[in-house]
C-alpha positions as CSV (number, residue, x, y, z in Angstrom):
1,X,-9.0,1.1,1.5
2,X,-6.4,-0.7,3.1
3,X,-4.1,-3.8,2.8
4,X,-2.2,-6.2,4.6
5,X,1.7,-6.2,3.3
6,X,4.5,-8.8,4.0
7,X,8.2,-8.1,2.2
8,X,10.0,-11.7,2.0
9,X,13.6,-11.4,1.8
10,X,15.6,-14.7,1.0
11,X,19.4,-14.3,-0.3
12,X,19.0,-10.9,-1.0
13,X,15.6,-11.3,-3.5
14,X,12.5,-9.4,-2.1
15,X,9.1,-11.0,-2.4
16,X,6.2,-8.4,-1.8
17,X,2.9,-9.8,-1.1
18,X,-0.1,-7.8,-0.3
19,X,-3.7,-8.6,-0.2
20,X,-7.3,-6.7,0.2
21,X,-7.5,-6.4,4.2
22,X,-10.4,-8.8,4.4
23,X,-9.5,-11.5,2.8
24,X,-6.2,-12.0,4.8
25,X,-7.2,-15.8,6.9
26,X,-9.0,-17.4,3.9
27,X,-8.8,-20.2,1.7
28,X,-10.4,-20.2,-1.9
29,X,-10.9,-22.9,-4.1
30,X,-11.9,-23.7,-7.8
31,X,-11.6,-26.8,-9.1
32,X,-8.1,-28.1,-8.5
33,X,-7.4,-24.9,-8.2
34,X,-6.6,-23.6,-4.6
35,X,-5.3,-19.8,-2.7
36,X,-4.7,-19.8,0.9
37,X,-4.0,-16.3,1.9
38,X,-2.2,-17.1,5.3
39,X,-1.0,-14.4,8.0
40,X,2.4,-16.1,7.7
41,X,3.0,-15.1,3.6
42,X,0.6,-12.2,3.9
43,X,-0.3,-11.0,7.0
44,X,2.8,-7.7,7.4
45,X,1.2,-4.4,8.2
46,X,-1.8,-3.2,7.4
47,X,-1.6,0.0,5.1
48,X,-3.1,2.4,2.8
49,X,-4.0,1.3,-1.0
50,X,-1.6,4.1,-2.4
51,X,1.2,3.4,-0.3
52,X,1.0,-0.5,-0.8
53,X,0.6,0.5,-4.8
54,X,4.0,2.6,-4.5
55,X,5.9,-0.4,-2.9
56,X,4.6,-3.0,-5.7
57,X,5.8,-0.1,-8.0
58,X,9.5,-1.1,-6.8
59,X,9.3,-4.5,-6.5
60,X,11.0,-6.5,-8.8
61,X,8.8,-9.9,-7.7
62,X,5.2,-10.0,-6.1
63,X,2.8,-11.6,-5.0
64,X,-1.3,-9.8,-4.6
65,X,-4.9,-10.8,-3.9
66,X,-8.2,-9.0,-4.4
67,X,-10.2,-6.4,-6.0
68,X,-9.6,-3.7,-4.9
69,X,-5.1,-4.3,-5.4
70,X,-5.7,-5.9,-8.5
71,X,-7.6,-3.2,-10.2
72,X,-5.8,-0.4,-8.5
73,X,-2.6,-2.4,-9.7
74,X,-4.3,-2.6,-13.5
75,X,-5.2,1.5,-13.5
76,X,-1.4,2.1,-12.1
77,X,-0.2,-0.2,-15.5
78,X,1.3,-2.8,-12.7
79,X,-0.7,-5.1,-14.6
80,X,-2.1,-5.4,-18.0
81,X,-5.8,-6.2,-17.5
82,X,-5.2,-9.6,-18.3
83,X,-2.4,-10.0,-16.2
84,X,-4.7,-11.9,-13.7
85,X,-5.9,-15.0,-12.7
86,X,-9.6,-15.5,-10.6
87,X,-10.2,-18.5,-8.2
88,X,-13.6,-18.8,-7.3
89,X,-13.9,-14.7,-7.3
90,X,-10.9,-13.7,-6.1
91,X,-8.3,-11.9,-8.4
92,X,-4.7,-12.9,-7.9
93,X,-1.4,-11.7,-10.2
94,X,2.3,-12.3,-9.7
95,X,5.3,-10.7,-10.9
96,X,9.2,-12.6,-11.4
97,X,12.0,-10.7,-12.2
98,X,15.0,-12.1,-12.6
């Protein structure tokens, strides 16, 4: 499995944001509720599950979308399993630091 990743750097505070590969181009919506997972936040490099998992595992703020990050995120304790939100389907967690 693979993933698109993006590292956002803005006075010296990294931003990771990943998402399932094939989801990268969409927009989701729920209610008011709304997830537009743009090539401009998301679209980095495209990489392995494992190796996106070791980056998040540094990160001190994120930003991931899908299934299969989301639950590979809650088996590696990057999450809790409710440490995530749905819109219409689609998992989606953040992390903040500060």
């Amino acid at each position: 499995m693979r993933v698109f990743l993006k590292i956002h750097v803005r006075n010296e505070f990294e931003t990771v944001a990943a998402c399932d590969e094939d989801l990268l181009n969409q927009v989701f919506k729920e209610g008011n509720l709304k997830i537009e997972i743009s090539s401009h936040f998301f679209g980095g490099i495209l990489i392995q599950l494992e190796e996106a998992i070791d980056i998040l595992k540094q990160a001190s703020s994120f930003n991931i979308v899908g299934k299969n990050l989301i639950n590979k995120a809650i088996d590696c304790e990057l999450l809790p399993k409710e440490g995530f939100r749905s819109i219409n389907g689609v998992p989606m967690a953040m992390k903040m630091m500060f």
